[in-house]
VOMAR-37308 format. One record per residue (C-alpha): x, y, z; residue number from 0. Coordinates in pm, 1 decimal, always signed. Each point is the difference from the previous one (the first is absolute). Layout:
# residues N
<site><xx>X</xx><yy>Y</yy><zz>Z</zz><num>NUM</num></site>
...
END
This chain:
# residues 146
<site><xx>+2833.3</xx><yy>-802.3</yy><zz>+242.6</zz><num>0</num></site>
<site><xx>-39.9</xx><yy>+395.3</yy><zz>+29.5</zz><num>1</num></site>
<site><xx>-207.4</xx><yy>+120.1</yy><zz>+339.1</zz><num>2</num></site>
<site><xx>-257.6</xx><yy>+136.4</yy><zz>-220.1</zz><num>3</num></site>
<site><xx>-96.5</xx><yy>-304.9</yy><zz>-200.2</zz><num>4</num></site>
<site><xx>+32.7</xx><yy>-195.1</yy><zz>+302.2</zz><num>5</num></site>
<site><xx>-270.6</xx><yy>+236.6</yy><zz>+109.9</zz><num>6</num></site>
<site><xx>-224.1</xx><yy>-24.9</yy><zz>-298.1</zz><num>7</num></site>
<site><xx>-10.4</xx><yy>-419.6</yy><zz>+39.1</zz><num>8</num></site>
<site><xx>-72.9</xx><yy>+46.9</yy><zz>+407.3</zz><num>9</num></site>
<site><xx>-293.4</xx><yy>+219.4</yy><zz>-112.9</zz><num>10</num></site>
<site><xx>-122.8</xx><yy>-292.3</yy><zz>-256.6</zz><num>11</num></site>
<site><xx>+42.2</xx><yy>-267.1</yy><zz>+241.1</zz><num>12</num></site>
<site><xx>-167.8</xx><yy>+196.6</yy><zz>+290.4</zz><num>13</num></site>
<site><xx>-319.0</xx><yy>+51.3</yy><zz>-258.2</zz><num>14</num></site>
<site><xx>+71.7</xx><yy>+408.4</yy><zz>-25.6</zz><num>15</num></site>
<site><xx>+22.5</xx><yy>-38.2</yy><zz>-353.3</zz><num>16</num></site>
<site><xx>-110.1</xx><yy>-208.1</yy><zz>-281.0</zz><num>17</num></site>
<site><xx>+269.2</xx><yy>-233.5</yy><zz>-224.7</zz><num>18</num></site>
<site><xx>-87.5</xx><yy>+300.7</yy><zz>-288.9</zz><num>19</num></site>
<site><xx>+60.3</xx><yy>+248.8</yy><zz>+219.1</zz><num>20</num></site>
<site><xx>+343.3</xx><yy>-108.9</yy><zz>+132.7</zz><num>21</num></site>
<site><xx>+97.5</xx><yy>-52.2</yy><zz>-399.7</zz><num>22</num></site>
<site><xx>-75.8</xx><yy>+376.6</yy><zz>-42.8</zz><num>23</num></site>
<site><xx>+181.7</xx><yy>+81.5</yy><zz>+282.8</zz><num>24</num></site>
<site><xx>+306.5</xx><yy>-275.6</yy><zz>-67.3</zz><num>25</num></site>
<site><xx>+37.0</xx><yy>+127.8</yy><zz>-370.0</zz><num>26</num></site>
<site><xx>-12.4</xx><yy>+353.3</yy><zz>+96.4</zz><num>27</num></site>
<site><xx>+268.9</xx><yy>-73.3</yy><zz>+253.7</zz><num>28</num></site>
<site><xx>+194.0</xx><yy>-153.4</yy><zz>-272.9</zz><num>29</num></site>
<site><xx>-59.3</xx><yy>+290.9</yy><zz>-246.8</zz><num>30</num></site>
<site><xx>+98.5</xx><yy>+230.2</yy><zz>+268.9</zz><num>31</num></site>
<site><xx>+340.7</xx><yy>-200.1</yy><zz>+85.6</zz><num>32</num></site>
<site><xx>+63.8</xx><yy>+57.5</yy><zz>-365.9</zz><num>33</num></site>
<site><xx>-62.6</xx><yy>+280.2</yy><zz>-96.6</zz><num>34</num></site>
<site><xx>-228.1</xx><yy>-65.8</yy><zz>-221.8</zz><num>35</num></site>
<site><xx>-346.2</xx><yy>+243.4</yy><zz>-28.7</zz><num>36</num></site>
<site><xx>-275.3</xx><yy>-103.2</yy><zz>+301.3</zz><num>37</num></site>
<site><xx>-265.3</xx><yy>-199.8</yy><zz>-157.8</zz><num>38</num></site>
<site><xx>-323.4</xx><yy>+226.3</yy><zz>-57.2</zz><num>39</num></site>
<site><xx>-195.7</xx><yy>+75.4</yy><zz>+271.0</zz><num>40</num></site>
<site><xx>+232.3</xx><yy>-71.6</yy><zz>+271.7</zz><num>41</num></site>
<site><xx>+115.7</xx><yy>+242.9</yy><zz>+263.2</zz><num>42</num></site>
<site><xx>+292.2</xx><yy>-200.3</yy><zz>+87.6</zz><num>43</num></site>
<site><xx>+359.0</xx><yy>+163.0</yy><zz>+19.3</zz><num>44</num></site>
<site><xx>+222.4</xx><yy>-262.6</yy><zz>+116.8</zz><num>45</num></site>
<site><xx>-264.8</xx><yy>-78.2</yy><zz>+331.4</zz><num>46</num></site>
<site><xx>-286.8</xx><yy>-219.9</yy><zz>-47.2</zz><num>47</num></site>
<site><xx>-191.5</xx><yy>+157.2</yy><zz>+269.7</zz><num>48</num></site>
<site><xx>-184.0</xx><yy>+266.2</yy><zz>-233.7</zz><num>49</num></site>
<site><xx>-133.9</xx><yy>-232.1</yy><zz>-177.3</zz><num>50</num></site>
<site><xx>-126.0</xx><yy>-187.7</yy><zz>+291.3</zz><num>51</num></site>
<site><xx>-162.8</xx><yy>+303.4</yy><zz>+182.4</zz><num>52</num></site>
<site><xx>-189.3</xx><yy>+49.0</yy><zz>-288.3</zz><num>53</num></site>
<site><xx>-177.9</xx><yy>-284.6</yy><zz>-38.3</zz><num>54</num></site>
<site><xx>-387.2</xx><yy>+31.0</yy><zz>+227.1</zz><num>55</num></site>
<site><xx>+48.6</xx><yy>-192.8</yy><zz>+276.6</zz><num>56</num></site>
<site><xx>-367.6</xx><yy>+85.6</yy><zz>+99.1</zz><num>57</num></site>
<site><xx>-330.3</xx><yy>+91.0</yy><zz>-145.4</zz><num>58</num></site>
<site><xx>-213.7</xx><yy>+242.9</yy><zz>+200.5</zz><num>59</num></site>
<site><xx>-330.4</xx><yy>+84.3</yy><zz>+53.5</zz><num>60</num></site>
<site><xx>-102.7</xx><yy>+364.0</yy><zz>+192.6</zz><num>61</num></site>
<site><xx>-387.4</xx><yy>+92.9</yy><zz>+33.6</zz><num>62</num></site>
<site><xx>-31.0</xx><yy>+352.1</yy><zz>+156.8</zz><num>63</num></site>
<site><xx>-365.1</xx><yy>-42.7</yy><zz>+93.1</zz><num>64</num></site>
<site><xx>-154.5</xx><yy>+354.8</yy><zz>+74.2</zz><num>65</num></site>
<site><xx>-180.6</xx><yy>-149.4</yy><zz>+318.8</zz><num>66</num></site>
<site><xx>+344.1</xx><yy>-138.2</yy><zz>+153.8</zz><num>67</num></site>
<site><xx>-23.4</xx><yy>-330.8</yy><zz>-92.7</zz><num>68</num></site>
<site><xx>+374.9</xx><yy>-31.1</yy><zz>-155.2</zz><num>69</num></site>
<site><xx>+86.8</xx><yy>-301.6</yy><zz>-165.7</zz><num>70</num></site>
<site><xx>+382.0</xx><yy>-69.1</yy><zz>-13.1</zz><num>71</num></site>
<site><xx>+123.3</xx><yy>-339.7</yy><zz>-206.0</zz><num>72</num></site>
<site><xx>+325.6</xx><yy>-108.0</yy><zz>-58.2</zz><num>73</num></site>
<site><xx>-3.1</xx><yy>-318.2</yy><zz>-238.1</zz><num>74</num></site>
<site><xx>+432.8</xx><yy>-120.4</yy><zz>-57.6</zz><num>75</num></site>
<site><xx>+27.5</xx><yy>-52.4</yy><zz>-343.8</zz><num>76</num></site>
<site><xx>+100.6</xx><yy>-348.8</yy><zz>+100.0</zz><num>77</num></site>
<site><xx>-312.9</xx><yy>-85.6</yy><zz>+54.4</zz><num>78</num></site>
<site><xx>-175.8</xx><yy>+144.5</yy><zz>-265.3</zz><num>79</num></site>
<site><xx>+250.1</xx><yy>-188.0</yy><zz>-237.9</zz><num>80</num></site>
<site><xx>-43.1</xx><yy>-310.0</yy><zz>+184.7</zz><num>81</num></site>
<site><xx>-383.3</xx><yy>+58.4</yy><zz>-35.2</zz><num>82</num></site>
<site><xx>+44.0</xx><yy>+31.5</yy><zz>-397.2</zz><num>83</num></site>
<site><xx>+160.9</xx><yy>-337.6</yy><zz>-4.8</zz><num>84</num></site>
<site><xx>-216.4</xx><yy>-138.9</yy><zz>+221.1</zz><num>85</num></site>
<site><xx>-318.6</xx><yy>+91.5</yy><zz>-333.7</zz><num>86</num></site>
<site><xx>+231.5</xx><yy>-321.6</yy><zz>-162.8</zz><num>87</num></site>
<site><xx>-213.0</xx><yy>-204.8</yy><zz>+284.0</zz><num>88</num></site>
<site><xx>-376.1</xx><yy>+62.8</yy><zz>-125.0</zz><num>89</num></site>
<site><xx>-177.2</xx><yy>-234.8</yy><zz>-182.9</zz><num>90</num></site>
<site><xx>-93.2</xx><yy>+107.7</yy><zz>-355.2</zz><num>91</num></site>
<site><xx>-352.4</xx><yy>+42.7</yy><zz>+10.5</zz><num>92</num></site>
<site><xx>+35.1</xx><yy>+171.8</yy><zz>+369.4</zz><num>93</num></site>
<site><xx>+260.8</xx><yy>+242.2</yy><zz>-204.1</zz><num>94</num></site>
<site><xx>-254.3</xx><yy>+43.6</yy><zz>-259.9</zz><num>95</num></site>
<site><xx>-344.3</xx><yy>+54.2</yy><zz>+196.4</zz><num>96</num></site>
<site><xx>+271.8</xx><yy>+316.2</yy><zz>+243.3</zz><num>97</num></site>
<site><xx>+99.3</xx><yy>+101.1</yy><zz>-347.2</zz><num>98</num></site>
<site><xx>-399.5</xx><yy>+35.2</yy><zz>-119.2</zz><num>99</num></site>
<site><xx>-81.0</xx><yy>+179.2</yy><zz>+375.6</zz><num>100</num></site>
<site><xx>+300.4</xx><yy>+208.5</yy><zz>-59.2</zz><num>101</num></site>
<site><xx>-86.3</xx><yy>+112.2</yy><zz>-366.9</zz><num>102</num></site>
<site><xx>-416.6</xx><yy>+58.4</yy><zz>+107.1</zz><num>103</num></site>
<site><xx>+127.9</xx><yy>+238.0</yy><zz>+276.6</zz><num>104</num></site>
<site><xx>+241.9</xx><yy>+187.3</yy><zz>-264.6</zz><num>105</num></site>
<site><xx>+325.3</xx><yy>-133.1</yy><zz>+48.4</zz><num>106</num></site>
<site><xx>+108.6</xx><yy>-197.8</yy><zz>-283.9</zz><num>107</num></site>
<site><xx>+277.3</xx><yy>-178.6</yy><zz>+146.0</zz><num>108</num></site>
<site><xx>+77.0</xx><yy>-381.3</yy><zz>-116.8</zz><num>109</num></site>
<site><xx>+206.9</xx><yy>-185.4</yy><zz>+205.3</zz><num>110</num></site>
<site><xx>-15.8</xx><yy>-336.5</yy><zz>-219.2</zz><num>111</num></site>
<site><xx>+315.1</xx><yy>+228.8</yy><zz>-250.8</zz><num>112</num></site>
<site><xx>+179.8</xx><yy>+108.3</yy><zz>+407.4</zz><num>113</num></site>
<site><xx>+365.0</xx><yy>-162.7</yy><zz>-53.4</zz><num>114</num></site>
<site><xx>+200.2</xx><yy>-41.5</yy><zz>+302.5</zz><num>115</num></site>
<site><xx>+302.1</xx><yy>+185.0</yy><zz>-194.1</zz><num>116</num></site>
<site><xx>-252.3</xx><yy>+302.5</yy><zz>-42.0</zz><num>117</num></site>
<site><xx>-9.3</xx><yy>+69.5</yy><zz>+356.1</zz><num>118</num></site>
<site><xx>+356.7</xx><yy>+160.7</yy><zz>+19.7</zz><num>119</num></site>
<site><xx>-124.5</xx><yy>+222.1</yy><zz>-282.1</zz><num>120</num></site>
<site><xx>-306.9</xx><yy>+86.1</yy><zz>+229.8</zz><num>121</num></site>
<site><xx>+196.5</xx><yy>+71.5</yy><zz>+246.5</zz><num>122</num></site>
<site><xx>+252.2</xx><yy>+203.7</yy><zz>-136.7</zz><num>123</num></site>
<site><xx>-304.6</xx><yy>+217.4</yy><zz>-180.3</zz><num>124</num></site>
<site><xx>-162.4</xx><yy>+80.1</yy><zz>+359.0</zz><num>125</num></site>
<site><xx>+298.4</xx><yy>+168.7</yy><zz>+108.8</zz><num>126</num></site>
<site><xx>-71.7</xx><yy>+279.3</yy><zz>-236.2</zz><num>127</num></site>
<site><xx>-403.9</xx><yy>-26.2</yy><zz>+76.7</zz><num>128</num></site>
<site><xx>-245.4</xx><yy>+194.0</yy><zz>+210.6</zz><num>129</num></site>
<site><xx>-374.6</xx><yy>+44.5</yy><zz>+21.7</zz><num>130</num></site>
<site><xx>-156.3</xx><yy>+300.4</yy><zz>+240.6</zz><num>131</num></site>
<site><xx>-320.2</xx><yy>+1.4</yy><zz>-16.4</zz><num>132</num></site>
<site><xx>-245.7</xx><yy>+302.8</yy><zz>+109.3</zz><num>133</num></site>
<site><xx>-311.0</xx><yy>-53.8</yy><zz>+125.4</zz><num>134</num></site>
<site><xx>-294.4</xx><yy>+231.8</yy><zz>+56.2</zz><num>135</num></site>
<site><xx>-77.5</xx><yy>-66.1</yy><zz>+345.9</zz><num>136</num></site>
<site><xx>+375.5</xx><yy>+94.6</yy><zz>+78.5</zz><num>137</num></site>
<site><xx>+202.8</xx><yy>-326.7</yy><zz>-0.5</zz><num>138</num></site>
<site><xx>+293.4</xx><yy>-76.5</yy><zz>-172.6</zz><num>139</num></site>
<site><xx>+177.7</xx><yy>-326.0</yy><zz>-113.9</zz><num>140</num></site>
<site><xx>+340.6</xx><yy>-16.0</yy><zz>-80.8</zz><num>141</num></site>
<site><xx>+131.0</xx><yy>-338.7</yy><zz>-150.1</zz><num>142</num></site>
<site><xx>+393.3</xx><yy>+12.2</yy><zz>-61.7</zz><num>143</num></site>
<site><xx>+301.8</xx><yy>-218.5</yy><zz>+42.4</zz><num>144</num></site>
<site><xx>+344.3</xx><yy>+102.9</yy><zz>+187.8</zz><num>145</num></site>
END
């Protein structure tokens, strides 16, 4: 077995990466080994690691208050996956009375149509997000993942 897909299982079994994750990174291996054109989207050249350092590893959460009080949050993406799962958990009418408190306050969000295999697509979609927000008084809140 090559060092570098040796690498890519260690990573799955240590939790670093998810089972779809380590097939992207496997077949682009494979593709690479061959010859053969890099699957789309994948900034792999013969080394998995790219593709690895690319993924968030952790969502952030920054409030420049203008009086000083700084908020600095550092959530790993781990957890927030973990958390997503966890929505699996809640009992139907508890998911649909958040869902009605979520849509009255203007966030139309249903978790009953969450699937766990959504998640990596989540995931992979935060790495290219981020929110700053201005406020009047000064402050600023900067959401992002890295």
């Amino acid at each position: 077995m090559s060092a570098d897909r040796s690498r890519i299982l260690d990573l799955l079994a240590g939790g670093k990466i998810t089972a779809e994750e380590a097939e992207r990174l496997l077949d682009a291996l494979a593709a690479s080994a061959s010859g053969a054109k890099e699957p789309a989207g994948s900034a792999i050249k013969g080394d998995p690691e790219p593709l690895i350092a690319a993924l968030p590893k952790y969502l952030y959460v920054k409030v420049l208050a203008a009086n000083g009080d700084n908020v600095n949050v550092k959530i790993p993406i781990v957890l927030v996956r973990s958390g997503l799962k966890l929505t699996s958990l809640i009992p139907p009418l508890a998911m649909d009375k958040i869902n009605d408190t979520m849509a009255e306050h203007g966030m139309s969000v249903d978790f009953n149509n969450f699937k766990p295999e959504d998640i990596d697509e989540l995931i992979a979609g935060l790495r290219e997000t981020e929110v700053n927000v201005d406020a009047k008084n000064g402050d600023t809140v900067r959401v992002y993942c890295a």
